[in-house]
N, C-alpha and C positions, 0 to 999 in steps of 0.2 A: 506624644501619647505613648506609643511602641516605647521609648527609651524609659517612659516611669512606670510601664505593666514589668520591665524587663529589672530594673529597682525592686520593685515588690513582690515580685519572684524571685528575686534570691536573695530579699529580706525573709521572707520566710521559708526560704530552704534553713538559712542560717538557724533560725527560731528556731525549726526541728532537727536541725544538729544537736541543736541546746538542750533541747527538754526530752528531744524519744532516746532511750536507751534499753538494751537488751542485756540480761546477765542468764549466762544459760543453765546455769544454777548456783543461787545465789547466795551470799555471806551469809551467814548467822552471827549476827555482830556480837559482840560483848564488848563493854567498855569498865575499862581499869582507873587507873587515877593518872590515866596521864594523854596528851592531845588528840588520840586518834582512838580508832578500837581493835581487838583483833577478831579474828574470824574461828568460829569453834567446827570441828571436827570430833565423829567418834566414830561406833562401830557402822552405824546406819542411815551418816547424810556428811556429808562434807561437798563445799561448794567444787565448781569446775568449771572450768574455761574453755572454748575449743575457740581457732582461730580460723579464719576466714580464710582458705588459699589459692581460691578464684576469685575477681570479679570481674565486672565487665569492664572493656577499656574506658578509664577515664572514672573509674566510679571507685569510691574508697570510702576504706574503715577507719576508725579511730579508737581507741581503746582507752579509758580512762580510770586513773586511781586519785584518789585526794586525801589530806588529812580529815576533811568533811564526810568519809565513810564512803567515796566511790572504790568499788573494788573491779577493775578491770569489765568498768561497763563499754557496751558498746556504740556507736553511733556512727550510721551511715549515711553517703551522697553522692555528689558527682560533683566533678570538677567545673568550677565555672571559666567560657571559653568569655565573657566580655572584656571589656579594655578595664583593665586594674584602677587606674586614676581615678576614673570614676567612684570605686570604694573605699578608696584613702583616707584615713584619719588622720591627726596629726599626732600622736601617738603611737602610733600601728609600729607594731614589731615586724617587719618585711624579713622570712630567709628565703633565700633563693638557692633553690639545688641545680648543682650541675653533676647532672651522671657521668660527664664526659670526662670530669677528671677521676682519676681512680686512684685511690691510695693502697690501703693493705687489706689481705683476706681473713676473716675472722674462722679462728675452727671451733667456738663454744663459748661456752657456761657452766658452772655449774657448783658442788658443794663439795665434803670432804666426809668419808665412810672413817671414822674416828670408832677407836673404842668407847666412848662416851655417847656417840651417835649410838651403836649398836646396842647398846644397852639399854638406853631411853626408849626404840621405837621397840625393843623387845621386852617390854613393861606393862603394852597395848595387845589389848585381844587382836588374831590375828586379822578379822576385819577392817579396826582400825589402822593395825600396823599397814593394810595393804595399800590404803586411802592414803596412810601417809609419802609411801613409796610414788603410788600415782601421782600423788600432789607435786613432786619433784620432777618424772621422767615420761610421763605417760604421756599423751597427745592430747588429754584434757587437762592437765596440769604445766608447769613450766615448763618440760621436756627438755632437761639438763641433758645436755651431753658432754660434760667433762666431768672427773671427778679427782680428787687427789686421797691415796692410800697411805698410812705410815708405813712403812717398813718397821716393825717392830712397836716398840712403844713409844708414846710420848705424853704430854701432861693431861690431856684428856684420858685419862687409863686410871685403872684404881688404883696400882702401884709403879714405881718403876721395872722396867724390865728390858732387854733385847736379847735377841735369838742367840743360845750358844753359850748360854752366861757361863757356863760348867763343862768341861773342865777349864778350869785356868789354861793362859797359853795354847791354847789349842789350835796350833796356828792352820790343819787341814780340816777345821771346822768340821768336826766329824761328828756331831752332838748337835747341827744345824735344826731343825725343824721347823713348821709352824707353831703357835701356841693357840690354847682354849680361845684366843681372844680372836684370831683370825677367823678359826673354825665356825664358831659360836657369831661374831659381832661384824667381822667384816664381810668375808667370804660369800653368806648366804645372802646379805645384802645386796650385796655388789650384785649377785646373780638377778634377786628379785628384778633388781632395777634394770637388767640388760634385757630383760624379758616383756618391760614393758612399752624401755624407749623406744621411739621414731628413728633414730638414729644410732649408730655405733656408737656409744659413750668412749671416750677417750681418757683413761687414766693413766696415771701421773705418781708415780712413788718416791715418797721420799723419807730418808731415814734421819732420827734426831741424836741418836748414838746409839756406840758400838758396843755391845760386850766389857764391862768396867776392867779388864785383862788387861784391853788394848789403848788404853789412856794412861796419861799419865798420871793424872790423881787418881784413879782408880774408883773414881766415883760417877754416878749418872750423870750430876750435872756439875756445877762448879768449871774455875776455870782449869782447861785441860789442851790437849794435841796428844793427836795421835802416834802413840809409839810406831818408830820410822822400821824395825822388822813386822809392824804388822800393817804396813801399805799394801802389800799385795794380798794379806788376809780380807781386810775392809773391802777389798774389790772382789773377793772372791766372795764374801759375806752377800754382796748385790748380786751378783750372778744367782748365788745359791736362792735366793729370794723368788727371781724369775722365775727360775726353774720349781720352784714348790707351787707357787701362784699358777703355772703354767699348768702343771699336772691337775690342775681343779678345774682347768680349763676359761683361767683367767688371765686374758694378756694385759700388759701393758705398752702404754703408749711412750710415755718416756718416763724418766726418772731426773732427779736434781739432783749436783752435788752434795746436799747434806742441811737439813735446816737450821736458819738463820747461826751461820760460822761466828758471830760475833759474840752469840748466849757466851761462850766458852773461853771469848776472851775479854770480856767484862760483863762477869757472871752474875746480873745485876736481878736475873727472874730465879736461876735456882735448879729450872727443870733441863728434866734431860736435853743435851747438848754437845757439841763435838768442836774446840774453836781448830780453827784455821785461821791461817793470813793467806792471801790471794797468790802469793810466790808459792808456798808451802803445797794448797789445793791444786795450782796447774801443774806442779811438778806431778803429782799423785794422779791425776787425770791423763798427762802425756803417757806416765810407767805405766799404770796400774790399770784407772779403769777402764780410758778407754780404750787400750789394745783388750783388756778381758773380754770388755761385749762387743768388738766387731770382730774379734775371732772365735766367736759364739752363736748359737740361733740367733739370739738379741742384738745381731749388727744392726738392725735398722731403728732400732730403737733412738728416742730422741737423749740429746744431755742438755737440759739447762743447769746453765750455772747461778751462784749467787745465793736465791731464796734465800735472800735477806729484806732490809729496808732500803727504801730511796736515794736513802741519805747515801751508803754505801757507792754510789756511782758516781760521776760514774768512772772515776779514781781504781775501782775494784776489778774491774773489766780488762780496763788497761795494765792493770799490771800483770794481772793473768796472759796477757796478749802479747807478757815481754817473753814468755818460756814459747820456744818454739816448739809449734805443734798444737799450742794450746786450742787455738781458736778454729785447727781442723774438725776437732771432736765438742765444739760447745756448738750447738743448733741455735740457742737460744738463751733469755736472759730471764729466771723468775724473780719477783719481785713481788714483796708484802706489803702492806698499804698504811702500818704503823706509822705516824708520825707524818703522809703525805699533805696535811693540813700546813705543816710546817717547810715545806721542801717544795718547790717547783719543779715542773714536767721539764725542766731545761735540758737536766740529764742526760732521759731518754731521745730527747731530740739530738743530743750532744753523741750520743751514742749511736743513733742511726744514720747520723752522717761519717763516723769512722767506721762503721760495720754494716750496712747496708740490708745486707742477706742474713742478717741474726735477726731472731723475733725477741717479742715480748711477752712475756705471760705471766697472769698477776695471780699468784697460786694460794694468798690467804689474807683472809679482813673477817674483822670482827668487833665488836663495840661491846663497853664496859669494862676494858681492860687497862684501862688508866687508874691510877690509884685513891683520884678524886672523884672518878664516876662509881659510888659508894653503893647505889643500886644497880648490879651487874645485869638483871632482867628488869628491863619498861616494858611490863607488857602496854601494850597501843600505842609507842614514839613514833610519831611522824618523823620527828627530828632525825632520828635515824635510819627512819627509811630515806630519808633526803640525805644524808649523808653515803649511803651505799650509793645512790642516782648521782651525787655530784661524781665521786671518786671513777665508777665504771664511765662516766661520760668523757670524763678526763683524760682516762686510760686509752678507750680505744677511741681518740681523737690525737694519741701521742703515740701509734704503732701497737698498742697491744693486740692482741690477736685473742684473749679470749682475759676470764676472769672467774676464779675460783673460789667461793666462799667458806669457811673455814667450819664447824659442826651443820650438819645436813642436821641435827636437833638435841636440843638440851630441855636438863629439868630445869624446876620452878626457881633453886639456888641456881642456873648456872654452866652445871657439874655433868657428872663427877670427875674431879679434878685432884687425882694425887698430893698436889699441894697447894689446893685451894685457889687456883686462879682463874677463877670464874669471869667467865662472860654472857654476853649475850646470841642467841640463835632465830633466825630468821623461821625456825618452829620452838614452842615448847612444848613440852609432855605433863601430861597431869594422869597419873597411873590411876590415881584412885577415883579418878572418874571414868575413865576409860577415856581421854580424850586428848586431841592436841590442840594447841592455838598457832594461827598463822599470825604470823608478827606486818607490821606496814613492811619493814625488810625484805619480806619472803614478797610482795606483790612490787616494790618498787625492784630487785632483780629479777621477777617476771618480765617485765617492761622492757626488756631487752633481751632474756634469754629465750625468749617463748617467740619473739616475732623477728629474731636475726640469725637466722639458718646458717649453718655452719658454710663456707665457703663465699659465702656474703663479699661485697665490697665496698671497703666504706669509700662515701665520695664526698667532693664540696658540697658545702654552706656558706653562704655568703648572707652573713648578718647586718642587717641596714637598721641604724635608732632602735636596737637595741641590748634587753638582756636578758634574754631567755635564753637560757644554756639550750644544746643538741646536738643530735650527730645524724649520721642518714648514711645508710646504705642503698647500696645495688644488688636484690636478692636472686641465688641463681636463676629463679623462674621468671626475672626478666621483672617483678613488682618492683617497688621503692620501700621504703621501708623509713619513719624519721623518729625518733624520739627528743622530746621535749618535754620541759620543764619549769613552770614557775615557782621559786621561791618563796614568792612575797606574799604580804598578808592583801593584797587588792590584785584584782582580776586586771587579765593584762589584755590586750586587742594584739590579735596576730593574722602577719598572713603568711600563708606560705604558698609559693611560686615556682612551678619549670617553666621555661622558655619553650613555647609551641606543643605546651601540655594543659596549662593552666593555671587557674590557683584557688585554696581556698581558704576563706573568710573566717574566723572563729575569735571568740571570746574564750579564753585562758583562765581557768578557775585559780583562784589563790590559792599555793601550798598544796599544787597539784603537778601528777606528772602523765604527759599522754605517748601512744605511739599511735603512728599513723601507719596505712597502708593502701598504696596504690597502684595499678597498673598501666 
């Protein structure tokens, strides 16, 4: 009798996992023509999230999004302490967390302060603009704490441009300064957003090209290399950057080699770009950069190399690693998410067994940039919010350490995009209503930026019958933290289990993704 009161007690714990949910202020849906909906914002309501950061021992949250229109609803319980077997189906997806083993520290999340960002949320009354800002860094919003800057221009901008254009030659860059675009688009942003994080945002600059002087076709993009008297220009060019950025009283965290080196040697998109080959860049990084910035305020600043694609590796690394000295001044490895559909995580694993103490960090993705995805904005894809969930799950399951999404928001094309290479943004702008749409994107990279605190560790999962992707961390305050995710179009039975913690019981919405959190 005790062992079937003890069944039907947490048969219907389970039932009110399923049906109570809390949204602490909630979506205002609209729906487009396409799987999912998104959630509208203006001057005077946008939805908001806050997250749980106590509970009692043994009592946990859940957090759920779906293509069905859950947007980061909540649902509470406690862990059940009875013997597991007893609730086994033959079905059940079992993972089993061990905190005991630990892998790598995660330092963020987060988007990219473009001139095309800065434009779009300054198009919105400043109400909305601020809702928008919140929505990204606030502590009722995702609470990004990484971000990545251009260093000058790049194709998100209305024209081509970078610092110094005039005069030619100019090799003590004496003509350096910021432009309207910094002042105006990025600068004030950036600021807004540090005033509202939880956290120190951590940003990340990185330049697409130099000055058309200093190249050899003498144009923004196409294929080019850098003229070898202006190697120690290009490094003074970065320095000089720090130091402008600094004086507004904006630091950064680290900076990259140079984005994606390969635009310039098979100059296939067009937009501004700078190639390199990996001998060429480590030579320039041993001379040039990095004695510049560790004989500088900026010695402690990070250098990732690479900020290219997957495919790049992990061949690129290693050869960089044959010029001595290289690999004292590279901290770390950026990497863009183009084409990782096509490329296995092998690499990075290939690479963290020759280099052990170098990180990962996956500093730009973005969808609609293929030349057969002909609608560059879906507003309402699930599809694509599942695609941002598989890729970051992927990542920091393979050493990455955080994950950077590429426009923090675009308009209704896309844009504005110099030469029209429009994508999609995990917000869009609609000026003439005063409003923005949050995309399924913007909520499936909440999912993980908003409940994986920066210093985090991720630990084992051990998946038993089946396939529900996931990753789980160890949060500093000592909670767990797991995210998961079913693909499929039918509901999945899971359980999930610690050793002398407990475990708990749940039905898996189809084409849904959840995070957990426990003490």
């Amino acid at each position: 009798m005790f062992k079937a009161v003890l069944i039907l007690i947490s048969t219907i714990n389970i039932l009110f996992l399923i049906t109570y949910s809390v949204a602490d202020k909630p979506c205002v849906s609209r729906k487009y023509n396409h799987s999912s909906v998104v959630c509208v914002c203006n001057a005077t309501y946008c939805d908001e999230i806050s997250k749980i950061n106590v509970l009692e021992t043994d009592q946990y949250v859940i957090y759920s999004s779906s293509m069905s229109g859950q947007r980061f609803e909540k649902q509470y319980g406690s862990l059940n302490k009875n013997n597991i077997n007893e609730f086994q189906k033959a079905d059940n997806v079992i993972l089993h967390i061990n905190r005991s083993n630990e892998f790598h520290k995660v330092s963020g999340f987060g988007g990219s302060f473009t001139d095309a960002a800065g434009i779009n949320i300054l198009s919105l009354s400043k109400n909305t603009q601020k809702y928008l800002i919140d929505s990204y860094f606030s502590e009722n919003g995702l609470e990004y704490n990484l971000a990545r800057v251009p260093i000058g221009g790049c194709d998100f901008s209305t024209h081509p441009y970078a610092y110094n254009m005039m005069p030619e030659n100019d090799i003590e860059l004496s003509n350096f300064s910021l432009t309207t675009e910094d002042h105006t688009y990025k600068i004030p942003f950036i600021k807004e957003a540090l005033k509202v994080s939880t956290d120190n945002i951590l940003l990340v600059g990185t330049a697409w090209s130099p000055p058309t002087w200093m190249k050899t076709n003498k144009a923004i993009g196409g294929e080019s290399r850098l003229i070898s008297e202006y190697y120690q220009t290009w490094a003074n060019y970065h320095l000089k950057f720090l130091e402008e950025y600094n004086k507004k009283n904006v630091s950064f965290w680290a900076i990259t080699t140079g984005n994606e080196p390969s635009n310039g040697i098979l100059p296939i998109m067009g937009f501004n770009s700078l190639g390199w080959m990996p001998k060429e860049q480590s030579m320039w990084l041993v001379q040039n950069l990095g004695p510049t910035l560790k004989n500088s305020i900026f010695r402690n600043i990070s250098i990732f190399a690479l900020d290219d694609q997957r495919i790049s590796l992990p061949w690129w690394i290693d050869w960089m690693a044959e010029t001595e000295g290289a690999m004292d001044y590279i901290d770390g490895i950026a990497i863009h998410w183009y084409w990782n559909d096509f490329v296995s995580a092998t690499p990075i694993e290939t690479l963290h067994k020759s280099f052990p103490t170098k990180t990962f960090l996956a500093t730009e993705a973005c969808i609609g940039d293929k030349p057969w995805q002909l609608e560059k904005v879906e507003l309402g894809s699930w599809e694509r919010a599942e695609a941002y969930i598989k890729d970051i799950m992927e990542d920091l399951n393979h050493w990455h350490i955080g994950w950077i999404d590429w426009n923090l928001a675009l308009d209704r094309q896309g844009g504005p995009n110099w030469i029209e290479n429009y994508v999609d943004s995990p917000i869009i702008v609609m000026p003439n209503e005063d409003e923005f749409l949050k995309q399924p994107m913007f909520y499936g990279l909440g999912h993980f930026s908003k409940f994986i605190p920066r210093d985090s560790k991720r630990i084992d999962v051990q998946k038993v019958n089946g396939d529900i992707d996931n990753v789980a961390f160890l949060r500093p305050d000592g909670g767990i933290t797991v995210v998961y995710y079913n693909p499929f179009d039918i509901d999945k039975s899971l359980t999930i289990q610690e050793e002398g913690k407990g475990f708990i019981q749940m039905t898996v919405q189809a084409r849904s993704v959840h995070t957990l959190v426990y003490w």
